[in-house]
C-alpha atoms as one frame of an Amber mdcrd trajectory, in Angstrom:
protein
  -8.128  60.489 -62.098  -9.734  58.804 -58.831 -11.617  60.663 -56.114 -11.146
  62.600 -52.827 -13.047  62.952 -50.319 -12.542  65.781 -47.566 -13.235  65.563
 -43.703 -14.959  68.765 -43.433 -17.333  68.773 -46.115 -19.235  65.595 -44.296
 -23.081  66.382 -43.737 -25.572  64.710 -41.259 -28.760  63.392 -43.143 -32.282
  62.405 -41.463 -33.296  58.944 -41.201 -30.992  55.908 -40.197 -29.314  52.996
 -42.415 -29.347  51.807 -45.249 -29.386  54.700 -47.811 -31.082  54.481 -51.206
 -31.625  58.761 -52.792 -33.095  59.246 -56.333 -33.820  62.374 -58.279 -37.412
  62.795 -59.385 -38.398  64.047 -62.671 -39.487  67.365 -60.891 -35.778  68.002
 -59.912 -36.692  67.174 -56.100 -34.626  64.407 -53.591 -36.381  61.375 -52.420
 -34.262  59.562 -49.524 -35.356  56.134 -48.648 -33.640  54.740 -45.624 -34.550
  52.750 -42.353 -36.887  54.701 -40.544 -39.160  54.669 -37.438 -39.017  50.950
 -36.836 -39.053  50.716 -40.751 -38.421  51.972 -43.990 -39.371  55.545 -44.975
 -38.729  58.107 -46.662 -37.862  61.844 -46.322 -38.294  64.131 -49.320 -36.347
  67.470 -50.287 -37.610  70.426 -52.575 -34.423  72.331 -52.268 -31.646  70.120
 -53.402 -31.048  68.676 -49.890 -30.797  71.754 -48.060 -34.195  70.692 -46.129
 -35.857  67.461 -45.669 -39.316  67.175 -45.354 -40.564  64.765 -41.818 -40.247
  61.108 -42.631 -43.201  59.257 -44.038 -43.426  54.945 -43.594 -43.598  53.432
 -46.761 -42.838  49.686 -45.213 -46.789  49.262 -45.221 -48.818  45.444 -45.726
 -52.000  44.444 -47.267 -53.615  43.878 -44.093 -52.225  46.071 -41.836 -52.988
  43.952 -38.842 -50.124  41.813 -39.698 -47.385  44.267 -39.591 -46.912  43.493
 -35.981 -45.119  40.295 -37.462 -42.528  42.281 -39.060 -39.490  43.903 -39.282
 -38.734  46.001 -42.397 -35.587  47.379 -43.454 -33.565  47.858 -46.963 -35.504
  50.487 -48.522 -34.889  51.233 -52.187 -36.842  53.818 -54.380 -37.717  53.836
 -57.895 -39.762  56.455 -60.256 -41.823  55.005 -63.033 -41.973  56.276 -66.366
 -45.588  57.807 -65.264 -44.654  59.644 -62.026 -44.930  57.219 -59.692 -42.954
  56.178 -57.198 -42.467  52.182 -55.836 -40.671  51.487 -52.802 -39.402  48.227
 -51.926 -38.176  46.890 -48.838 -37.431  43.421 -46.794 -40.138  42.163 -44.295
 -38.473  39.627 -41.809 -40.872  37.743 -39.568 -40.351  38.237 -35.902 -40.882
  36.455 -32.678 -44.868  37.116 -32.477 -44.293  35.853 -36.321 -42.749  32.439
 -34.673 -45.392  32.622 -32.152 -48.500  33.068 -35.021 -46.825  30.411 -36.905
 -48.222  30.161 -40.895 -48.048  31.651 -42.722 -45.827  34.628 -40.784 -44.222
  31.999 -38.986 -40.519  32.470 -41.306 -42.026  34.087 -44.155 -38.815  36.076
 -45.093 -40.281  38.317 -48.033 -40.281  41.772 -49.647 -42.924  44.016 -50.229
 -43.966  47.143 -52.262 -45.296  50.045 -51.707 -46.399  53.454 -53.995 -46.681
  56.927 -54.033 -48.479  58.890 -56.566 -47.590  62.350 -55.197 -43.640  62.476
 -55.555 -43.362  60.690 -52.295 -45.026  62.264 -49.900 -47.567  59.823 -48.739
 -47.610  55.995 -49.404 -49.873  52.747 -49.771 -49.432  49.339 -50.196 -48.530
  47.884 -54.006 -47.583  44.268 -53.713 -45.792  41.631 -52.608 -42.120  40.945
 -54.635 -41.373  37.797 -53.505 -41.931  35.008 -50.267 -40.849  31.818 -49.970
 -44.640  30.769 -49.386 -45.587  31.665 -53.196 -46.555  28.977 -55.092 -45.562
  30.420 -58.070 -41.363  30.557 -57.224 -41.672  27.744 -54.836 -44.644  25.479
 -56.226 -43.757  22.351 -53.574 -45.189  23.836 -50.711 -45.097  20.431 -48.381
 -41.175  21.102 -48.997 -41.260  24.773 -48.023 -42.933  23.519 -44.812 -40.653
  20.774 -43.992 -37.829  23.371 -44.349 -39.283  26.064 -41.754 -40.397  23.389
 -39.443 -36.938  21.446 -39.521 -34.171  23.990 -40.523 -34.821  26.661 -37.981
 -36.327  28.674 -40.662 -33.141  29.214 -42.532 -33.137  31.019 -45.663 -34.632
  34.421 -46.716 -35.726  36.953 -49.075 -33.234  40.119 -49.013 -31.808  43.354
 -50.667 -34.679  44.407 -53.128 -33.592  47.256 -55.534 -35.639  47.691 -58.746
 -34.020  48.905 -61.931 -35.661  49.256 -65.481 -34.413  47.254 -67.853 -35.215
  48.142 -71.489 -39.452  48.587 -71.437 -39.714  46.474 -68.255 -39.165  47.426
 -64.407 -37.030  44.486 -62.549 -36.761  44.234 -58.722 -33.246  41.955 -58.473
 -32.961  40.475 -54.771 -30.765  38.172 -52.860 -32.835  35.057 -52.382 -31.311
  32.541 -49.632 -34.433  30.418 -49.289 -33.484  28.951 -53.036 -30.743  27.146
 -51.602 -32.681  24.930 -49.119 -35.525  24.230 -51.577 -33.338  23.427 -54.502
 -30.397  21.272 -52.520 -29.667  19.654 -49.730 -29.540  21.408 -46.354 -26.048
  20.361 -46.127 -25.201  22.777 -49.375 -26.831  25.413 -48.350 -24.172  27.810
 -47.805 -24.963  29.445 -51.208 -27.412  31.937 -52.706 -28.795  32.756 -56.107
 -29.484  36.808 -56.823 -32.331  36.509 -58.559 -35.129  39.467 -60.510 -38.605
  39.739 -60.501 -41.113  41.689 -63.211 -43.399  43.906 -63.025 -46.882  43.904
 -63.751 -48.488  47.129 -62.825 -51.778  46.692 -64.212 -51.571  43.523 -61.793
 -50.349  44.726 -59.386 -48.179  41.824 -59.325 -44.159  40.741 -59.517 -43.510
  38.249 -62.179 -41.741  35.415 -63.780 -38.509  34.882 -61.343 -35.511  34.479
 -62.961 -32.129  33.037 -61.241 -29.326  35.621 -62.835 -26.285  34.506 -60.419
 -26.281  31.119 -59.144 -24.117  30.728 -56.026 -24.429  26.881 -56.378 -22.517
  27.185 -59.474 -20.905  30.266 -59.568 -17.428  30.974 -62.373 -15.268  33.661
 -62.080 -11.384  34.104 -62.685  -9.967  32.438 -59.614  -8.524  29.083 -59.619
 -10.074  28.109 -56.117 -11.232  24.523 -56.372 -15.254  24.518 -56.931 -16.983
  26.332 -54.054 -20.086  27.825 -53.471 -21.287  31.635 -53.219 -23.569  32.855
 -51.046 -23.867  36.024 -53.433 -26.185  39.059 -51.919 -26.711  42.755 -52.393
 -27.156  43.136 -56.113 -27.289  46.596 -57.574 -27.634  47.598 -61.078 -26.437
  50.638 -63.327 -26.552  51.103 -67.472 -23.475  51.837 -69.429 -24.077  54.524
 -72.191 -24.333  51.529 -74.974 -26.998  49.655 -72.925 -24.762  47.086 -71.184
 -25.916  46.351 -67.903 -23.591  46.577 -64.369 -24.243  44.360 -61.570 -22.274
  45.380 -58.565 -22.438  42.384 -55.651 -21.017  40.303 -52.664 -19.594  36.667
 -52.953 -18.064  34.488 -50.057 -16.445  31.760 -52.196 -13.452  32.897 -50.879
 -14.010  32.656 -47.179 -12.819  29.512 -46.911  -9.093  30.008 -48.602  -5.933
  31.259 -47.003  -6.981  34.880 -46.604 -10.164  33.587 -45.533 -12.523  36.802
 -46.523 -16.394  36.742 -45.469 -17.272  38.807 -48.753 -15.658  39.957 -51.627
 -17.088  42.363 -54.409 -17.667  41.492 -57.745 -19.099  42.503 -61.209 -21.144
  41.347 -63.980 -22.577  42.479 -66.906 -25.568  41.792 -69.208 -27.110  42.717
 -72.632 -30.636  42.062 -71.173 -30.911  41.826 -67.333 -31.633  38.961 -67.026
 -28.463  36.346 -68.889 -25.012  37.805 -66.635 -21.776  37.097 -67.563 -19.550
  35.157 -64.978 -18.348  37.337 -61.946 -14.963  39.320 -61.971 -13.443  39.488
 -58.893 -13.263  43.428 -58.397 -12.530  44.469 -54.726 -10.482  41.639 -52.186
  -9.549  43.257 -48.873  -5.918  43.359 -47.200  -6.523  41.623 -43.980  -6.915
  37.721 -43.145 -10.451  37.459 -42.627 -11.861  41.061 -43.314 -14.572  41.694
 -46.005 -15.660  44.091 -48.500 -19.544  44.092 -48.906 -22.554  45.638 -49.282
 -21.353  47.354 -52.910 -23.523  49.609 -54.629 -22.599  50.890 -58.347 -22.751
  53.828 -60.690 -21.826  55.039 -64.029 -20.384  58.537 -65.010 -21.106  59.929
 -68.507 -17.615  58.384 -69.774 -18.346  55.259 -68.578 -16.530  54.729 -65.644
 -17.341  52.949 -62.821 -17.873  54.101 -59.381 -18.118  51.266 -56.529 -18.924
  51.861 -52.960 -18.770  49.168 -50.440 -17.996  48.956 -46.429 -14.625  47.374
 -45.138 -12.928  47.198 -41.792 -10.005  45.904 -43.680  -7.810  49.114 -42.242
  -9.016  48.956 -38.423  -5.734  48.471 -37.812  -4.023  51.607 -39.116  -7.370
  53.489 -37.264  -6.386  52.288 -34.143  -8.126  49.645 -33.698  -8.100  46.085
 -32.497 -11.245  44.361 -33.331 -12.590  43.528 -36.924 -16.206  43.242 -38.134
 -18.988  44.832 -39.481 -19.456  47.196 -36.254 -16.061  48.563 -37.261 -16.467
  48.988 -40.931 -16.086  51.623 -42.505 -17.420  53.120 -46.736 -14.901  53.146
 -49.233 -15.309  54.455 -53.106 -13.054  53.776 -55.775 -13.564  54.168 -59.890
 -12.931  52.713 -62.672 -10.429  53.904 -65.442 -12.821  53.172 -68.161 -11.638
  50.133 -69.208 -14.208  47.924 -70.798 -16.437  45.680 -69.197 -15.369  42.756
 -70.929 -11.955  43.256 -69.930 -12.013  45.355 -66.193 -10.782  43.494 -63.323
  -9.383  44.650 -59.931  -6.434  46.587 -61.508  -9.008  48.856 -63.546  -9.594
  50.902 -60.335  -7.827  53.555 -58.697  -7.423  53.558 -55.323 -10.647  53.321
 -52.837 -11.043  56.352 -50.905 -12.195  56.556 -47.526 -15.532  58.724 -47.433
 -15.656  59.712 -43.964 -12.342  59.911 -41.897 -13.753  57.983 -39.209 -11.624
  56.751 -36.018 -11.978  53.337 -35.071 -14.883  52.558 -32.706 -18.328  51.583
 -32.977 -19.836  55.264 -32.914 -17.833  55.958 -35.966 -18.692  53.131 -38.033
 -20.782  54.050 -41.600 -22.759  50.808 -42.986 -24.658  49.621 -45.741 -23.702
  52.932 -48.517 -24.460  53.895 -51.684 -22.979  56.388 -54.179 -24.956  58.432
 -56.821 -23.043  60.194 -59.694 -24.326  63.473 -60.981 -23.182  67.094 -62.605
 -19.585  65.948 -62.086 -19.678  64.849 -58.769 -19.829  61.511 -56.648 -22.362
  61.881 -53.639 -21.637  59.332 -51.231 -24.247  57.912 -48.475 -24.264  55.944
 -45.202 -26.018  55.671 -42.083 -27.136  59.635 -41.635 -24.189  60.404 -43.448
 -23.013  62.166 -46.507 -20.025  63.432 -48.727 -18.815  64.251 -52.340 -15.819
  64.204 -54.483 -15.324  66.088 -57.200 -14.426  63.277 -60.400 -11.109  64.228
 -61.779 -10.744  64.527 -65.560  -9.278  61.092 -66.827  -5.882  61.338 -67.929
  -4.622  59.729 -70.958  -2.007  59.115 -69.308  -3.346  56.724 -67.269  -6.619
  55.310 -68.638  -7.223  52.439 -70.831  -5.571  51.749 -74.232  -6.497  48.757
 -76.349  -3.041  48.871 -77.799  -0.959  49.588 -74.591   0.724  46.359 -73.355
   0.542  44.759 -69.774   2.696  46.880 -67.795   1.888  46.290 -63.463   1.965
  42.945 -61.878   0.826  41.972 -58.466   1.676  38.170 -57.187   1.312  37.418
 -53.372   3.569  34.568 -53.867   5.523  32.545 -56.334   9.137  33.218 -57.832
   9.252  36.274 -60.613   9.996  34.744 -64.224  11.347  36.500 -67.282   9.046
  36.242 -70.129  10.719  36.656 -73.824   9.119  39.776 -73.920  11.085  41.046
 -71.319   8.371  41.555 -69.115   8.336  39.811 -65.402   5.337  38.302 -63.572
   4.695  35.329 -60.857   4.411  31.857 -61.772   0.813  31.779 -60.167  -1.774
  33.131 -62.160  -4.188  32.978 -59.491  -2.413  35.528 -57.964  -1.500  38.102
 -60.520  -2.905  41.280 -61.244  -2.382  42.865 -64.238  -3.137  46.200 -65.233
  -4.006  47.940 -68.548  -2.631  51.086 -68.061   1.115  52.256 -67.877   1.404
  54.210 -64.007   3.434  57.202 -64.633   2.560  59.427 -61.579   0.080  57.229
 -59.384   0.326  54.850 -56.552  -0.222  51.318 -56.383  -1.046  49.150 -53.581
  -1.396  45.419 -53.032  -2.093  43.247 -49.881   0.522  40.269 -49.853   1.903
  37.082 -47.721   6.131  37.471 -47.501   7.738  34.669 -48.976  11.321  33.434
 -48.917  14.103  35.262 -51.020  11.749  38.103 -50.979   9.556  36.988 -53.955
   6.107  38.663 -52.984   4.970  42.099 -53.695   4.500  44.462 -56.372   6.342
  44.707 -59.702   5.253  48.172 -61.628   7.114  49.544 -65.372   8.614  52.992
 -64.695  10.282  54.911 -67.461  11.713  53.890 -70.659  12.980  50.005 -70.402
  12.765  50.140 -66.556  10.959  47.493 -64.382  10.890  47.354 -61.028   9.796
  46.028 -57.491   9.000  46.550 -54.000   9.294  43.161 -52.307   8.833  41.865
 -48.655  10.738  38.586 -47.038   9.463  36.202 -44.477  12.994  35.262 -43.246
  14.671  38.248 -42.176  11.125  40.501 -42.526  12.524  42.877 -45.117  11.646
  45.054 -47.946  13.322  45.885 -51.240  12.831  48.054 -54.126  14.594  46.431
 -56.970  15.063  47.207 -60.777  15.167  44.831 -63.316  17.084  46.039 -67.197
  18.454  43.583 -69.594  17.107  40.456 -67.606  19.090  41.353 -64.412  18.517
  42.521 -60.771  19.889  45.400 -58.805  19.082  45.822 -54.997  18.382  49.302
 -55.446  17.170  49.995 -51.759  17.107  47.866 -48.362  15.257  48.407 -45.079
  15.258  45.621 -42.405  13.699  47.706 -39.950  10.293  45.978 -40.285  10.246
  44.185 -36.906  11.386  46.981 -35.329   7.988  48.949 -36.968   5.387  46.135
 -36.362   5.216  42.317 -34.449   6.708  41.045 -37.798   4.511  37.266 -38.554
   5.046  35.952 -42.001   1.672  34.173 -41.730   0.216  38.153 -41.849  -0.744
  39.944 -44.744   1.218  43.310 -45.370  -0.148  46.350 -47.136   2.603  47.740
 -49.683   2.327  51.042 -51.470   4.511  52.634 -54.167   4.201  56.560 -54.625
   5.944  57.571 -57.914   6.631  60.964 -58.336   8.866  62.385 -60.791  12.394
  60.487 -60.237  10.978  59.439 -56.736   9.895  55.967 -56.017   8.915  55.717
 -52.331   7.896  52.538 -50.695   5.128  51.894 -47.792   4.000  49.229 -45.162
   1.221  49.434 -43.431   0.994  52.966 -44.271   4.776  53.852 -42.580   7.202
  54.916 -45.164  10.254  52.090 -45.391  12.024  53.284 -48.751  12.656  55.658
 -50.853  14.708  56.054 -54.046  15.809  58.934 -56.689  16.808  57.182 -59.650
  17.943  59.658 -62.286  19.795  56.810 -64.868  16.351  55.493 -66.009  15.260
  59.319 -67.878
């Protein structure tokens, strides 16, 4: 049902960070990535076999200026009439600083097209910049900001996606933030989309879609703000639209994460439904960022997005994006109005990497097609074959609640019979009945061991796999009838790790026939036969 990426199947690709690959109509590969001090693009004829030299699309109306620049985040996009428009980020630079305006902090995003399938390139249009009149009309305010505020706030992330008969170009805009509020609230971001005129050669009508000031999704965190960046778009089969983005609200709680990944969805691109909460990372402080999102032909979901959340396990001892490494997980087709973290199998690590800066793989994306999942990052590539979904475990309207997560809280018998935490903010519940599968969660011990994972096994039997903070211990338990049984015990976990009950600890079942086996940290701690519950 998930995905599976092998070691030796990984491919070096031309070009440098920050992937973005579409199909042209003619069947051939464009691959838009940074590029010669740039963005560019490389093209392929023969399914990726060979790629053509690299040509600069990161171009400028006056070419004289591009000296001011730096351009990265490339992104690619065919129009319905052959040709192509490439978008990418223009940050000012010192001899930018140095000119003063208008290049002096003009964070903005530019355009580019090709009317040959990508082989050569001139300049379109502008997207966005915080000196147009048209998003930001006060100008004397835009000033006082760059003169005052260090020039905080930008343009970022362009990726263009057509939406019904129009072409969109959604972007991270930063620079919102300090014109709309206070510089002492500007720790948030709106994602925001832009039209396009062709005939105008223009980008049109700005339209907030996610506002970080005020952002609502399922947690119970008091009222924060989001500094929300990276959106990426993808159509269901019925015309729904899939945002795939980062948030911080969260990196201020206890786990304190930088970025977390979230989805919304939308009838016309523009109105998007309050943010689920999709990917959290184990780890205090680690992140999961830079998503990028797909569709298969069933509907499922497939989310890429970087993470050092694991350094550990890969040896290493420093966290942070130079360690990070691209993960890809999908959906079980549940639907968009009800998905949530629990809808995904497990994320799979694309590359194998070792811990160290050399083997980190940044900024990805993921492209389904024919079957397969074609993964991306930083001159790299891989695929996984999609596994048929099993019935077994996908989504059922009529299937009942069956897996809970809580990271902390007592368990409590409902009259159903069914156990979950007292803390809603921390539960995760989960659509689908796991049979044969594994299940992980990230979780704080707690006294009387009453954190981890409770999961439905077999006919009438729940159970859990638990860890303490007072004598560091895990236990798989079974619950029948409203009562416990210890079923299994291991204390051994400060002999395995420098046991702090202020840590988060990665548990994982395995459930294999009879066989329940329990994990921490990846090290195997329990594991249990139990032939009365068949």
């Amino acid at each position: 049902n998930g995905l599976h990426f092998e070691k030796d199947t990984v491919a070096h690709m031309p070009g440098g960070g920050y992937p973005r690959m579409i199909r042209l109509f003619n069947g051939n590969l464009l691959y838009g990535c940074d590029f010669n001090g740039g963005a560019g693009a490389f093209l392929s004829t023969d399914n990726g076999l060979t790629w053509s030299n690299g040509v600069l699309f990161s171009l400028f109306e006056d070419p004289s200026i591009s000296k001011y620049y730096n351009c990265t985040n490339a992104d690619l996009i065919e129009l319905d009439n052959g040709d192509i428009i490439a978008s990418y980020r223009s940050v000012p630079n010192d001899e930018a600083a140095k000119a003063g305006a208008p290049y002096k902090y003009d964070y903005s995003m530019r355009s580019s097209i090709s009317h040959d399938g990508g082989r050569s390139w001139e300049y379109f249009a502008k997207i966005a910049s915080i000196y147009d009149t048209d998003d930001y009309p006060d100008q004397a305010k835009v000033r006082d900001i760059v003169d005052n505020n260090s020039g905080h706030g930008g343009l970022w992330e362009p990726f263009a996606y057509k939406v019904g008969h129009k072409v969109l170009s959604y972007y991270s805009d930063d620079f919102g933030g300090w014109y709309d509020a206070s510089p002492k609230d500007h720790e948030f971001q709106y994602l925001c989309c832009k039209e396009l005129d062709f005939q105008n050669k223009k980008w049109i009508n700005r339209h907030i879609c996610i506002n970080g000031l005020n952002i609502k999704t399922q947690s119970k965190l008091p009222q924060v703000t989001s500094r929300d960046g990276m959106p990426v778009v993808a159509k269901m089969n019925d015309g729904t639209y899939v945002m795939a983005f980062e948030g911080t609200y969260r990196r201020n709680d206890e786990i304190r994460h930088p970025f977390i990944t979230l989805l919304s969805h939308s009838n016309d691109g523009i109105n998007w439904s309050d943010p689920v909460e999709i990917y959290r990372p184990y780890g205090v402080g680690t992140k999961s960022g830079a998503a990028y999102i797909d569709v298969t032909g069933d509907d499922r979901l497939v989310l890429t997005f970087q993470t050092e959340e694991d350094y550990q396990e890969r040896g290493g001892t420093e966290m942070g994006e130079p360690h990070s490494i691209t993960k890809v997980m999908i959906s079980d087709g549940t639907p968009l109005d009800k998905i949530d973290r629990s809808c995904f199998y497990t994320a799979q690590d694309v590359f194998h990497e070792n811990y160290g800066i050399e083997n980190n793989s940044l900024w990805p994306m993921a492209a389904v097609e024919n079957g397969y999942v074609y993964a991306y990052s930083g001159g790299k590539a891989n695929y996984s074959k999609i596994g048929r979904i099993d019935p077994i475990n996908s989504y059922h309207p009529e299937v009942e609640l069956k897996n809970y997560l809580k990271t902390k809280g007592d368990f409590a018998k409902l009259d159903n019979g069914y156990y979950r935490s007292k803390d809603d903010d921390n539960l995760l519940l989960s659509s689908r009945p796991r049979v044969i599968n594994r299940i992980e969660a990230s979780v704080f011990p707690r006294t009387r061991n009453t954190s981890g994972i409770v999961f439905n096994y077999g006919p009438g039997g729940y159970y859990s796999f638990t860890i303490g903070e007072d004598r560091g211990t895990v236990q798989l338990n079974k619950y029948q009838n409203g009562y416990l049984k210890v079923l299994a015990i291991n204390n051994k976990i400060k002999d395995n790790f420098t046991f702090d009950p202020n840590n988060l600890y990665k548990l994982r079942i395995e459930i294999k026939n009879h066989t329940i086996t329990g994990f921490v940290n990846g090290e195997q701690f329990l594991t249990y036969t139990d032939d009365d519950n068949f």
